[in-house]
C-alpha positions in Angstrom: -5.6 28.9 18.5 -9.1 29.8 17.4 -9.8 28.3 13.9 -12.1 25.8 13.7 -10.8 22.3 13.1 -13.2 19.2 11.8 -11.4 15.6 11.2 -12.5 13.5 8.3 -12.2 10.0 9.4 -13.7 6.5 8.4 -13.7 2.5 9.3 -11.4 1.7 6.3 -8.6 2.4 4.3 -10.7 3.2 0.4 -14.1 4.7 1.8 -13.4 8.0 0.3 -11.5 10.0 2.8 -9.5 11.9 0.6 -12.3 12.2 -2.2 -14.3 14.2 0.5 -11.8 15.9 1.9 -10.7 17.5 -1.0 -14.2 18.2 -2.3 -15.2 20.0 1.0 -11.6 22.1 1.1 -12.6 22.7 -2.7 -16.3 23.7 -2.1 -16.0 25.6 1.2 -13.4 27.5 -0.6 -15.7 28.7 -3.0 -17.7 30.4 -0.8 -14.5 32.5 0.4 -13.5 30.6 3.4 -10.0 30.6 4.0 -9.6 26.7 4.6 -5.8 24.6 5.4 -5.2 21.2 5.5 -3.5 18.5 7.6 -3.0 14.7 7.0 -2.9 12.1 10.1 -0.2 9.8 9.5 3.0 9.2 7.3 0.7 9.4 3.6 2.7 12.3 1.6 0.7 11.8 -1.6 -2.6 12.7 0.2 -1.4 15.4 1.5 -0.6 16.9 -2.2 -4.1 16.9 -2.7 -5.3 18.5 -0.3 -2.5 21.0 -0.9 -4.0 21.4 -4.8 -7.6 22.3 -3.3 -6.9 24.4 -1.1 -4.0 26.4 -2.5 -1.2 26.2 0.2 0.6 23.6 1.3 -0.6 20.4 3.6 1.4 18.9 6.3 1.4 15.7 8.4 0.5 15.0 12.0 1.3 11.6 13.9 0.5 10.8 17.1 2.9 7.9 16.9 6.0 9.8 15.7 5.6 13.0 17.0 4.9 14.3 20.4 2.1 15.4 21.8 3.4 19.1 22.0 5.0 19.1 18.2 1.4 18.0 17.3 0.1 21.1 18.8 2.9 23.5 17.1 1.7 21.8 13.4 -2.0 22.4 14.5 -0.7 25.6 15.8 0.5 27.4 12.6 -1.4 25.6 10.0 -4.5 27.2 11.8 -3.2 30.5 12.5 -5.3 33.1 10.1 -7.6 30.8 8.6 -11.7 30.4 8.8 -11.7 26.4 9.1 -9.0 23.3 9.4 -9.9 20.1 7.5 -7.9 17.2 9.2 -7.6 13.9 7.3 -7.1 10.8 8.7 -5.0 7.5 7.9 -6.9 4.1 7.3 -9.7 3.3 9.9 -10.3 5.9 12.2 -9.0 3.9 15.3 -6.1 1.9 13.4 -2.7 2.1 14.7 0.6 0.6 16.6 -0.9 -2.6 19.5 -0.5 -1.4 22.7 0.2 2.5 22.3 -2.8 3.8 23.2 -2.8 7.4 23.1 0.1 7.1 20.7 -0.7 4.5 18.1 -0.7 6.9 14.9 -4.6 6.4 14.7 -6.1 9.5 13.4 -8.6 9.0 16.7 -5.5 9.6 19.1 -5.6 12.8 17.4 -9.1 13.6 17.4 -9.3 12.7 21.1 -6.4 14.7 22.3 -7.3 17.7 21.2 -10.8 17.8 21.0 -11.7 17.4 17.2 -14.8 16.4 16.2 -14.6 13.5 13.7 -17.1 13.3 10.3 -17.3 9.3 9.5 -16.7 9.1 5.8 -19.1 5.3 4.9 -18.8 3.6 1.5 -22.0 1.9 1.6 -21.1 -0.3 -1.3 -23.2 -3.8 -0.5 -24.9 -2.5 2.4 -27.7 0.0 3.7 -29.2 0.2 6.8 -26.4 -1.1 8.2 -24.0 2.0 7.8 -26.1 2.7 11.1 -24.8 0.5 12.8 -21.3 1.0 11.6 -21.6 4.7 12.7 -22.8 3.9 16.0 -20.0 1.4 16.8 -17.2 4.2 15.8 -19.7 6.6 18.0 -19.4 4.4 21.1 -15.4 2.8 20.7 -14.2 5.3 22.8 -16.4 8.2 24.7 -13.8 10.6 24.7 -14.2 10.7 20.6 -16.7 12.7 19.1 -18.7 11.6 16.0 -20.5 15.1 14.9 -22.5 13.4 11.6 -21.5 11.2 8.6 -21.2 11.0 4.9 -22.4 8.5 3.1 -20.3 7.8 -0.3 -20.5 4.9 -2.9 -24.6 6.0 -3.3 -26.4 3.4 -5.9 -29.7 4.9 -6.3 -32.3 7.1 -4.2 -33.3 3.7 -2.6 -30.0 3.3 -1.0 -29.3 6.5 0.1 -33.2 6.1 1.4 -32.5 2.9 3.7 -28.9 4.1 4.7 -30.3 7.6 5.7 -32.8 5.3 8.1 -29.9 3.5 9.2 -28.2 6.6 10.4 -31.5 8.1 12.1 -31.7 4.8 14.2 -28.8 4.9 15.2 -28.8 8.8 16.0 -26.0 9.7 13.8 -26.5 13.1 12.0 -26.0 12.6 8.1 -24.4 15.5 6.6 -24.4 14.5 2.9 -23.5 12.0 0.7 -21.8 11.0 -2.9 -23.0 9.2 -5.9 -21.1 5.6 -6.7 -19.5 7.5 -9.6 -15.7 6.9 -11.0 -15.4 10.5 -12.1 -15.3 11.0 -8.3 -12.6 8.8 -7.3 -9.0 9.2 -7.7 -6.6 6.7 -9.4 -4.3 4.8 -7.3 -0.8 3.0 -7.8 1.3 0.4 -5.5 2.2 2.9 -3.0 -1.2 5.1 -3.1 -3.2 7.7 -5.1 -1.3 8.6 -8.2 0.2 11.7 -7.7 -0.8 15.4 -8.1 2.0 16.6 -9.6 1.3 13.5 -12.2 -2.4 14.9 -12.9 -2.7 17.6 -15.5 -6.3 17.0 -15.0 -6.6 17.4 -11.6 -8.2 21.1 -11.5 -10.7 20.0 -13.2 -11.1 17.2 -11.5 -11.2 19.5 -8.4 -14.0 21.5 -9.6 -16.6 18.6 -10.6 -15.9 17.5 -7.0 -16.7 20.7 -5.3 -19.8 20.8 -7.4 -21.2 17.8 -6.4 -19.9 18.2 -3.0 -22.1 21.5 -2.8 -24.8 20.1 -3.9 -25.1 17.2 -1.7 -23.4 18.3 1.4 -24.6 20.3 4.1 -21.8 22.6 4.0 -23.6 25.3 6.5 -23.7 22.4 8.7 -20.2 20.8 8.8 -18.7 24.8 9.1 -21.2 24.8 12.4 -19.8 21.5 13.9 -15.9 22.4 13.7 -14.8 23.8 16.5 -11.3 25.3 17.8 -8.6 22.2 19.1 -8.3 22.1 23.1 -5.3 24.4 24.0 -4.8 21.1 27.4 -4.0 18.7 23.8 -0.3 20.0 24.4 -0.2 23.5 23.7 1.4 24.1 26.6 4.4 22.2 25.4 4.9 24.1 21.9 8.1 26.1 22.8 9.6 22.4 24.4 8.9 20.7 21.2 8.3 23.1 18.6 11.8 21.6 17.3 11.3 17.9 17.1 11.8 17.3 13.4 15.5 16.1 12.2 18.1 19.2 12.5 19.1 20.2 9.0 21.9 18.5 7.9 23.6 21.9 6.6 22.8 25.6 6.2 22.3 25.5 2.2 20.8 22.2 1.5 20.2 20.6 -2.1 16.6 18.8 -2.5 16.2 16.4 -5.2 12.0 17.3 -6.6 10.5 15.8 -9.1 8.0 13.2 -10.5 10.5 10.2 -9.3 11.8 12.1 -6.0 8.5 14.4 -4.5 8.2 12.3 -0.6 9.3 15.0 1.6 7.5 16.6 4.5 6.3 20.0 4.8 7.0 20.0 8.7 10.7 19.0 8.0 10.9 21.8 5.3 9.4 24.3 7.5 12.0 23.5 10.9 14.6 23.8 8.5 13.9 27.2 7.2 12.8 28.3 10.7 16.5 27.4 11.5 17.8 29.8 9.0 18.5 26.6 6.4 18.2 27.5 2.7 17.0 24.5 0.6 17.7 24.5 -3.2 16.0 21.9 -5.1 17.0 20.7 -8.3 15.6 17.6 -10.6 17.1 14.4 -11.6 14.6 13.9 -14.2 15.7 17.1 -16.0 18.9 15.9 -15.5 20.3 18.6 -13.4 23.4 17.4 -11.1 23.1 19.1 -7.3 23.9 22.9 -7.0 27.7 23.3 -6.4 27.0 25.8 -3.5 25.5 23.9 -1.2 26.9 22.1 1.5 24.2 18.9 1.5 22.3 16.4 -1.0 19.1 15.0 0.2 16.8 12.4 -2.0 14.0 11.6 -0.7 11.8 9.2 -1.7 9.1 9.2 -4.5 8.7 6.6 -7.6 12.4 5.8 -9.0 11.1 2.7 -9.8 8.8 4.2 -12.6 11.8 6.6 -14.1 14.7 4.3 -13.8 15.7 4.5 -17.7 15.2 8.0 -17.2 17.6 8.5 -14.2 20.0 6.0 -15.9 20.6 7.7 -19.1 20.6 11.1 -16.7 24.3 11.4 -17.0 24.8 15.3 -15.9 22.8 14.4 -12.9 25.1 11.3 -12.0 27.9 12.6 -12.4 27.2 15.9 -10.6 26.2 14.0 -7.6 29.5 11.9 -7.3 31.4 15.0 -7.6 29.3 16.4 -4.8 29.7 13.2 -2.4 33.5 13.5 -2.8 33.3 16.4 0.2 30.2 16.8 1.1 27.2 14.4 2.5 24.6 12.6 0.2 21.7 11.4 1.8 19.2 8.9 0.3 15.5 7.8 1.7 13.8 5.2 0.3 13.6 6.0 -3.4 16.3 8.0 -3.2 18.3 4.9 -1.1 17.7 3.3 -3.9 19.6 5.7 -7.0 22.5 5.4 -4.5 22.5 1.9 -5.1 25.0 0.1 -7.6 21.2 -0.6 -9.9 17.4 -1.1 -10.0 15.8 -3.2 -11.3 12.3 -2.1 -13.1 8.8 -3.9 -12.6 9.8 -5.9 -16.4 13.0 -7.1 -15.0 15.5 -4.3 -17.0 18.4 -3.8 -14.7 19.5 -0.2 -14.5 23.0 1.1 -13.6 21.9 3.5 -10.7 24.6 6.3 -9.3 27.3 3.4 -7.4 27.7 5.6 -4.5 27.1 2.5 -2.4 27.3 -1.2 -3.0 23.8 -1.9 -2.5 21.4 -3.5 -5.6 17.6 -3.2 -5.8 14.7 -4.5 -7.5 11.3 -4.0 -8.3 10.0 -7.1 -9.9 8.9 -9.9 -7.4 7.3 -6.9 -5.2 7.2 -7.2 -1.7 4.7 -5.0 0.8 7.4 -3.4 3.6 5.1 -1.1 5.8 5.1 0.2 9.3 6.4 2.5 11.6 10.0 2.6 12.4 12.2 3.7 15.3 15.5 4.3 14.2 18.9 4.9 16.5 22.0 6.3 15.2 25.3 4.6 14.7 27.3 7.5 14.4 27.0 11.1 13.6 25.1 11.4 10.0 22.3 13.6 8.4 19.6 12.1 11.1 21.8 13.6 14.4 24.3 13.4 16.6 25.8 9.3 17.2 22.7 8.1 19.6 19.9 9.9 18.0 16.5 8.0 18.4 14.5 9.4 15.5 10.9 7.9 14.4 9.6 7.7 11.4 8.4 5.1 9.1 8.9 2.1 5.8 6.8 2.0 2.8 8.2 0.3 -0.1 7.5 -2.6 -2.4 11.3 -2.7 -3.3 13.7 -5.8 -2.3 17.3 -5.7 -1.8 18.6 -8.4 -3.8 22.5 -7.8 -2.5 22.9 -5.9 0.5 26.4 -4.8 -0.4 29.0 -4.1 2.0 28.6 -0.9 2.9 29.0 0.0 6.8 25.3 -0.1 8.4 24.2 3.4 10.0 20.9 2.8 12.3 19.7 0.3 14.6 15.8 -0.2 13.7 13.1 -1.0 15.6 9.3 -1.5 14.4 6.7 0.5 15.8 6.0 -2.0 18.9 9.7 -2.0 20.0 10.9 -4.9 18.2 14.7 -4.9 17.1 14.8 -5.3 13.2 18.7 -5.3 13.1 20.9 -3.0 11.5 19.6 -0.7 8.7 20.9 1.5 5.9 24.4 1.9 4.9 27.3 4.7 5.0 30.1 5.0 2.5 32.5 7.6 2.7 29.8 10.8 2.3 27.2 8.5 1.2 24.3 7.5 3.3 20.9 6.0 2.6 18.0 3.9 4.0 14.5 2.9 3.2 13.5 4.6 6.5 11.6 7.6 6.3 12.3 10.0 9.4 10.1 12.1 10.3 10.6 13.5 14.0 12.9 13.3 16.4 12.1 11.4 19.4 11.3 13.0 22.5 
C-alpha cells in the first residue's frame, strides 16, 4: 500500500467538496499523474463524477457499514498502481450515526483510522476572517485527525480572499488555494443530489474549465506533497478476513438493469461479484430491453424511476420480458427499482403509472417525503441479500411514499443506524423481492 492518499473534507454538506475534488483529480491528471478516487459514505452520484475526471471508476467507503478490514481491501486496490488517491467525504467532516464513535459513517472515522490527512474544503459565503476559526475548530475536534491546509471556495473579491487568507494564518491553518463565487463552477443538483453524469453531455467540458481554474489557483505541488500512504495498523491486517463482506451474488450470470432511471449500484458490490467468478449482464429498461434470457438473476437497483415513469410504462418489451423472467428465476428490486415492481407510481404531477405488478405494493412521488439514514437489515428467509438470518447494512434514501403497502409477504427486519427496530421491511412474492433498502455490506 504505497500511493499517496489525501481526503477532501468540509463542515457542511454544499461547500464544494465534490466541485474540488473533481477539479484536483481533473488538474493533477493533466500533469500525468495517475490519480483514483473514493467516496466516504453511501452518495453513488458523487462518485460518477469523480469516476468522469479521472477516467476509471470510483467506489465507496463507509465506516458505518463496512468493516474496518473491507475498508482497507477498497483502499487496498483502488490504490494499487497509482501516483495519488483523492478520498471524498460525505457532509461535514465529523457527521455520522450518535454514539458509534469510530464507526459513525463520518468521513473523519476514515481519515483517523488510517492515517489520511484531511484538506477542509470552506465556502466563505457571508463570512471572512472567520473561516479561521472554522478551520481551527475542525483542527482541534479530535487530535488524532489531521488538517494538512484548506481551500477556500465561494471567493467574492480579492478583499475576501484577503481577510479570509488572515483568518487562516491566525489560526495556523495552511491555505492551499481557493475558488471564485462562480456558477459555472458548481454542479446542478436534484431531490436526491447532484444531477447525474451520465445525464450531462456537457460535463467534459465542464471538467476542463474546472481543472483550469483549479490549476491556476491551487497549490497543486503542495497538496501532491501533503498526501501520504494510509497506515497499514487501519486494518490491513484484516483484508483476507474481510475482503468478502459485500452481499454474495445472487447467481453466477446476473442481469443488471443500467440506465438514466436505474444507475445506483456500487462499484465494490460489482467488483466481489466478478471476483467470485459472477458474470453480470446489464440491459436497459429505458430502451426497452426485457432481461437477458440466459441469466439466472434480475437486479434493479435504484436510480430516478420517478423521472421516467411514462417512459417505463409504455416500455412494454421490457415488462413483459421481466414477468416471464420472474416466473423461474429471482427479481430483485432496490429502491427505484422496488418501486417498477410495484402495482404503479405516481409522478411528481400526480399521473399514476401502471408499473410491472410483480408485487402488490403502490407508490408515489407527489407529497414528497425525506426518508434518509443508515439501515441494518436481517433476513427473513433465504433471498438475494443471504442465507435466512443474514444481517446486512446498508442504507434509505428516497423521497418516495407507499400509499398501499400491499400484501405481499415482508422479507427483512430493519433497524436504523442506532439500533432502533423499524418493523418489517420489503416484500416477497413468489420470485419477486424488493425494498427501499440499499445494501451495501454484509455485516461482520
Amino acid at each position: 500500500m504505497t500511493a499517496p492518499a489525501l481526503l477532501i473534507g468540509a463542515p457542511r454538506s454544499g461547500a464544494g467538496k465534490t466541485t474540488l475534488s473533481v477539479g484536483i483529480i481533473a488538474a493533477l491528471s493533466r500533469r500525468g499523474r495517475h490519480v483514483r478516487a473514493l467516496k466516504c459514505g453511501p452518495d453513488y452520484i458523487d462518485s460518477a463524477f469523480h469516476a468522469a475526471a479521472c477516467g476509471t471508476e470510483c467506489a465507496n467507503i463507509d465506516s458505518w457499514a463496512m468493516s474496518s478490514g473491507h475498508m482497507a481491501a477498497i483502499l487496498r486496490s483502488t490504490a494499487a498502481g497509482v501516483d495519488i488517491l483523492i478520498v471524498e467525504s460525505a457532509m461535514g467532516l465529523f457527521d455520522g450515526v450518535a454514539g458509534n464513535r469510530g464507526r459513525s459513517g463520518a468521513a473523519a472515522d476514515i481519515a483517523i483510522r488510517f492515517g489520511i490527512p484531511v484538506v477542509l474544503a470552506i465556502d466563505i459565503a457571508g463570512q471572512a476572517q472567520s473561516a479561521g476559526a472554522v478551520a481551527r475548530g475542525f483542527a482541534s475536534f479530535d487530535p488524532g485527525l489531521e488538517v494538512a491546509g484548506a481551500i477556500l471556495n465561494g471567493v467574492a473579491s480579492e478583499r475576501h480572499l484577503r481577510m479570509a487568507s488572515e483568518g487562516l494564518e491566525t489560526a495556523g491553518i495552511e491555505r492551499l488555494g481557493w475558488l471564485p463565487r462562480e456558477e459555472r463552477f458548481a454542479f446542478p443538483d436534484r431531490h436526491l443530489g447532484l444531477v447525474q453524469a451520465r445525464e450531462r453531455h456537457d460535463l467534459a467540458g465542464k471538467i476542463e474549465a474546472l481543472a483550469d481554474r483549479i490549476a491556476d489557483t491551487v497549490d497543486l505541488d503542495r497538496v501532491e506533497a501533503l498526501a501520504r500512504p494510509p497506515l497499514e495498523g487501519g486494518g490491513f491486517d484484516a483484508v483476507d478476513r474481510f475482503a468478502t463482506c459485500a452481499v454474495d451474488p445472487p447467481g453466477q450470470r446476473i442481469a443488471l438493469a443500467e440506465d438514466d432511471a436505474f444507475s445506483f449500484f456500487y462499484t465494490h458490490m460489482a467488483a466481489e461479484w466478478h471476483r467470485r467468478g459472477a458474470e453480470i449482464v446489464r440491459f436497459s429498461p429505458l430502451a426497452d430491453e426485457p432481461p437477458p434470457g440466459d441469466c439466472d438473476c434480475c437486479w434493479l437497483p435504484g436510480g430516478y424511476p420517478e423521472l421516467h415513469a411514462g417512459k417505463i410504462a409504455a416500455a412494454r418489451r421490457f415488462l413483459e420480458g421481466l414477468a416471464a423472467f420472474a416466473e423461474t428465476r429471482p427479481v430483485h428490486g432496490e429502491c427505484g427499482g422496488y418501486m417498477v415492481l410495484g402495482r404503479t407510481l405516481e409522478d411528481a404531477d400526480g399521473e399514476v403509472h401502471e408499473m410491472a405488478g410483480l408485487m402488490g405494493h403502490r407508490t408515489s412521488f407527489r407529497d414528497r417525503k425525506l426518508h434518509l439514514g443508515y439501515r441494518r437489515a436481517i433476513t427473513r428467509r433465504d433471498c438475494v441479500l443471504g442465507r435466512a438470518g443474514t444481517a446486512v447494512r446498508g442504507h434509505e434514501f428516497h423521497y418516495a411514499t407507499l400509499i398501499d403497502e400491499g400484501t405481499d409477504e415482508a422479507f427483512l427486519e430493519v433497524f436504523d443506524g442506532e439500533g432502533r427496530e423499524l418493523g418489517s421491511g420489503g416484500g416477497r412474492r413468489g420470485n419477486a423481492t424488493g425494498t427501499f433498502f440499499h445494501a451495501i455490506a454484509r455485516e461482520t
